[in-house]
N, C-alpha and C positions, 0 to 999 in steps of 0.2 A: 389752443384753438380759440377761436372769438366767442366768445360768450354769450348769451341770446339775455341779456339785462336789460328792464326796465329802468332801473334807477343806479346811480354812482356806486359801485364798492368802493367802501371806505371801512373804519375801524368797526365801527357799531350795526354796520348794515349785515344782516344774517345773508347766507347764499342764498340765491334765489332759486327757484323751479329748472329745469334747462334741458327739460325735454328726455329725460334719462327712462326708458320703456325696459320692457322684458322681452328676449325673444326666446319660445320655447319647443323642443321637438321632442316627439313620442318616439321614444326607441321599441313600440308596440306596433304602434300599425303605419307612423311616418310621417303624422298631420305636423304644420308645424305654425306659427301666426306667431306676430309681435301684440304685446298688451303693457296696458300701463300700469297693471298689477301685477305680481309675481305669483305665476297660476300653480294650481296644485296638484293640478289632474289633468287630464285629455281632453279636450273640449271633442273629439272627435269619436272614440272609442271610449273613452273612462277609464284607463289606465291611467296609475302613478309613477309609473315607472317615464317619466320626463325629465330630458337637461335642459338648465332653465339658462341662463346666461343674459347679463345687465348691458344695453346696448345704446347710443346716443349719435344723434345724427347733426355732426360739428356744424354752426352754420357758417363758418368759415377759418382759415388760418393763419395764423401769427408768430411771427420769429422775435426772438428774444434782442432789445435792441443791441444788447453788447456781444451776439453772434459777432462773427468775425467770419467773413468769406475770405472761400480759398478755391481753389482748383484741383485738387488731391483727391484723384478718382479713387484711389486703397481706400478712403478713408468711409465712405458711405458703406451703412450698411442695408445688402436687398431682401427687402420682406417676400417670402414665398406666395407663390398665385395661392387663395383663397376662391376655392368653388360655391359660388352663391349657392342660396337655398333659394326655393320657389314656393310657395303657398296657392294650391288650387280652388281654394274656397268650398264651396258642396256644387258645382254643376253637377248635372246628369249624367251619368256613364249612357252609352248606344254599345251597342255590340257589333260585332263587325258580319262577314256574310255569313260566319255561325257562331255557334262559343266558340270550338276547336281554336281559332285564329287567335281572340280574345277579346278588348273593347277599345274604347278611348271616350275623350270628350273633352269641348274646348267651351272659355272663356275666355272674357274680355277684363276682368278682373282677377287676373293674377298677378301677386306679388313676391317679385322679386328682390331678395335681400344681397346685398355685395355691403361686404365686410373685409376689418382688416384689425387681427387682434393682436399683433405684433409679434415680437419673438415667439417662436414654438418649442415647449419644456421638452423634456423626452416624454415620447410617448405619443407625440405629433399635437397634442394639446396646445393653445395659445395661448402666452402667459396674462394676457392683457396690458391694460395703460391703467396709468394714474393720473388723476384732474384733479386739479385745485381749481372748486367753483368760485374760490374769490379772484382769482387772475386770468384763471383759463391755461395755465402754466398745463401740459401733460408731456408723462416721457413711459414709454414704454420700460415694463417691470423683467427682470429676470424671471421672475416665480410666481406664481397666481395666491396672492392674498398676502404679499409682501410690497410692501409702497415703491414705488421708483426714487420715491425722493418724501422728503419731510420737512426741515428750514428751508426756504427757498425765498430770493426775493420779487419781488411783483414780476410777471411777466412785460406787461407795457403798460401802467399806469402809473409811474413816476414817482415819485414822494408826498408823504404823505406833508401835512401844514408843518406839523413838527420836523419835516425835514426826512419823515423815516422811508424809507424802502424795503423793508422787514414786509412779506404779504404777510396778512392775518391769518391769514388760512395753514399758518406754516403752528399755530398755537396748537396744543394737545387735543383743545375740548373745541374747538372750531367747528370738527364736523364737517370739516370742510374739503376733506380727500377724499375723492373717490377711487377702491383702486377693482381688478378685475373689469375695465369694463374695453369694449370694444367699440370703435369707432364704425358707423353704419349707414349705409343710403338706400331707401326701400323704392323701387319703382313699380308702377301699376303699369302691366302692357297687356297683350293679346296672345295665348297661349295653348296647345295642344298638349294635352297625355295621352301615351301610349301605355297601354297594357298587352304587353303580347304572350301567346302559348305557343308551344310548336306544337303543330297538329297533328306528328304524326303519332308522337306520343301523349299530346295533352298536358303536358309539362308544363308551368309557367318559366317565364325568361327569368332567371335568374343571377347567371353569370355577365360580371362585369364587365368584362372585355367585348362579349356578343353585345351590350345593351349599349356602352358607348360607340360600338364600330357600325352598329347599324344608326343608332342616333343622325351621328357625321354622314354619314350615307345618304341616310333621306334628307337631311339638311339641302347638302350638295344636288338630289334630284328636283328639292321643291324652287332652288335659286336660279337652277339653269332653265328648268321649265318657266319660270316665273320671268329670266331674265334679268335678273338681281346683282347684287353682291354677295356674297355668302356672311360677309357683316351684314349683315340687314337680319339675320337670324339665327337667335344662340341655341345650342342644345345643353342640355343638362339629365343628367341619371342622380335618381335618390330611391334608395329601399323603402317599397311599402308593406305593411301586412293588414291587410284586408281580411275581415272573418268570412267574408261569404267567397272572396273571390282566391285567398292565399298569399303567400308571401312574393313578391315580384318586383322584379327592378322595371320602375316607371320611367318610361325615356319624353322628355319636355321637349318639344320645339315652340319659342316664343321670338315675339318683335323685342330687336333692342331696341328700337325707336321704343319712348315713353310715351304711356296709352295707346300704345300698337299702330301698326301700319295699314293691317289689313291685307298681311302676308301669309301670314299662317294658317289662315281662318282659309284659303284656298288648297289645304292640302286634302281636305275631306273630299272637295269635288273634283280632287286629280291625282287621288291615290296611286291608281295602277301606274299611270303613266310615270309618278315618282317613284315608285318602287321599280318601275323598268332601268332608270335612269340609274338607279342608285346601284343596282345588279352591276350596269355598265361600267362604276365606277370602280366598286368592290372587285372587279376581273383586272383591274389593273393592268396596264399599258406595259409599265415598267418592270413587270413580272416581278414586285418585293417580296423578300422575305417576311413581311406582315405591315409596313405601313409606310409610306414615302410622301413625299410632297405631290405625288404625282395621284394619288387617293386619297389619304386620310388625313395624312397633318395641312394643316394652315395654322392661320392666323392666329387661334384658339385654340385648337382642337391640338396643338402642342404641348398642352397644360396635363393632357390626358395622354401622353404618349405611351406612357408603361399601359394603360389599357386601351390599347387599339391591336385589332389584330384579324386584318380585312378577311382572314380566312373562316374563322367563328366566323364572321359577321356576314360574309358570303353564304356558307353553309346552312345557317339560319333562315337566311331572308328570302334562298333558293326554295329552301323547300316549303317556309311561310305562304311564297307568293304562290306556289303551287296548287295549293289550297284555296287561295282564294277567290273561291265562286261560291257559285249555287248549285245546293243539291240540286239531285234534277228532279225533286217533288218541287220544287219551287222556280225553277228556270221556264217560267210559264211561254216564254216569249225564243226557247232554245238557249242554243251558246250565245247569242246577242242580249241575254237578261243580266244585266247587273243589280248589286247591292244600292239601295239608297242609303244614306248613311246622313243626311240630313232630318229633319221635323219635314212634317206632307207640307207645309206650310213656306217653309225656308226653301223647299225644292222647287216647288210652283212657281213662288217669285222669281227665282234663279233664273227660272229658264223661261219667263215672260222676258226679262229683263236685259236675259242676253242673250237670245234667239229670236229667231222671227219664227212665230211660233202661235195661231189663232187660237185654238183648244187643247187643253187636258184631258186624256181619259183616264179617268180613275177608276180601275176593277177590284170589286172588295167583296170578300167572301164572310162566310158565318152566320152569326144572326145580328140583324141590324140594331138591335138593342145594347148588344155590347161594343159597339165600336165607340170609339173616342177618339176622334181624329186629332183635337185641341192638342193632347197629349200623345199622340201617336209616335214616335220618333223612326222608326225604321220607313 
């Protein structure tokens, strides 16, 4: 890789800084964040029970000048897709039109990690790379905490005065190998979580297969609604355990665009109509026995094939959307009452903005001492 150096490596220059972070996940409740220290605990719950893993974000890459190219398609070998991790930071949860259904909540600061730790030991673990911070030289390791390499000569800086090509970094007490560590790119985009229950029993979503097939589902209802590409926005499932709310597969829809699109952020104000879409999807044309080109797979959503399986995922969201309304102590306006599911704040503007629309009426019950509209969210 190119090295991020200030000054010449040469014989006597120590390796320099290069950007080498920690990235860490709570196999407790599911929090996960890059830092530049190697943490000890949970920043999010306070569990220890966290895998930490050494991660560096190359800032570019370098072939060895005495490569010798060829054409010999056997000869490459393909590293397996690698499912980012996503980082939601602490927004607000909102709850949806009751518990039963469950919650969500979105940001404009979530960070998504894409990595790639190269071969995988048994056990589906990554073995990692090795870098030599004097040259930038790295090669993917067979085993995790064994070097891929140790004499080596400079990757692309030439010989030394003495004529040498011997890197420094190849000496015992150098210090200068890094191994274990995985190559990493973090983007900040625009991001929704879902938390769902089925309501008829109150269950949190926990099965994998339900959690990615409805994922790709609403995906597919918020692109056609939206009039998109379905590249325009990734899904992703990761285990959370939450103390107050349980254990539950979190389903992500975020912008691949970097720092978001301002794709996502419209799924709160067009829920049903995505969920109608996505029902249409899941019913399948093609009548498959669980997932075709013609519902679930594309482009990505190929990486998850062993867990797609439109029929969970129809059965789920059938009886999810079933649910979703308003009691009728709260359907003050009839069957025509919906959930607000923005801030009073964010709704108002909405719909100054893209309605033709003179006044708000806003009916507010209780005692006016306790309201708090600043923080009001439903």
């Amino acid at each position: 890789i190119t090295l991020n150096r200030h000054i010449p490596a040469h014989e006597e220059a120590k390796p320099e800084y290069q950007g080498i972070k920690w990235y860490w996940f709570c196999e407790s409740c599911g929090a996960g964040e890059t830092a530049t220290c190697m943490p000890q605990t949970c920043s999010a719950c306070g569990s220890n029970d966290i895998t930490t893993q050494s991660i560096l974000s190359p800032n570019g890459f370098a072939v060895d000048f005495s490569y010798q190219k060829h054409n010999d398609v056997n000869t490459p070998n393909f590293l397996p897709f690698n499912t980012p991790r996503i980082n939601f930071g602490s927004a607000s949860w909102r709850w949806l039109a009751n518990e039963q259904l469950g919650r969500l909540r979105e940001t404009d600061d979530a960070k998504v990690l894409y990595w790639n730790g190269g071969l995988r030991q048994e056990g589906g673990k990554s073995a990692g790379y090795t870098l030599c911070l004097y040259c930038g030289r790295a090669k993917q390791q067979v085993e995790r905490g064994k070097p891929a390499f140790t004499q080596h000569q400079r990757l692309r800086g030439g010989k030394e005065s003495s004529a040498e090509i011997h890197c420094p970094g190849s000496e015992p007490n150098s210090g200068a190998l890094k191994t274990d560590l995985w190559f990493t790119h973090e983007a900040k985009t625009s991001a929704i979580e879902l938390q769902l229950r089925n309501p008829t029993n109150e269950n949190n979503l926990t099965d994998e297969k339900t959690a990615w097939s409805v994922g790709f589902a609403l995906r597919f209802g918020l692109a056609k609604l939206l009039g998109i590409s379905e590249q325009e926005i990734s899904v992703l499932v990761q285990s959370i355990e939450d103390g107050a709310f349980g254990y539950v597969r979190s389903i992500y829809l975020y912008d691949v665009a970097s720092s978001g699109a301002g794709y996502v952020s419209q799924f709160i104000k067009n829920m049903d109509q995505v969920v109608k879409i996505a029902l249409d999807l899941l019913a399948c044309k093609s009548n498959c026995d669980s997932a075709c080109t013609g519902c679930l797979i594309s482009w990505d959503s190929q990486h998850q094939r062993r867990h797609l399986d439109r029929f969970t995922g129809l059965a789920f969201l059938d009886g999810w959307s079933a649910h979703n309304r308003l009691s009728k102590e709260y359907a003050l306006f009839g069957d025509s009452t919906v959930v607000e599911l923005q801030s009073l704040a964010e709704a108002i503007r909405y719909r100054f903005y893209r309605h033709q629309v003179e006044h708000v009426s806003y009916f507010a019950g209780g005692d006016p001492d306790d309201w708090s509209l600043s923080s009001w969210n439903h």
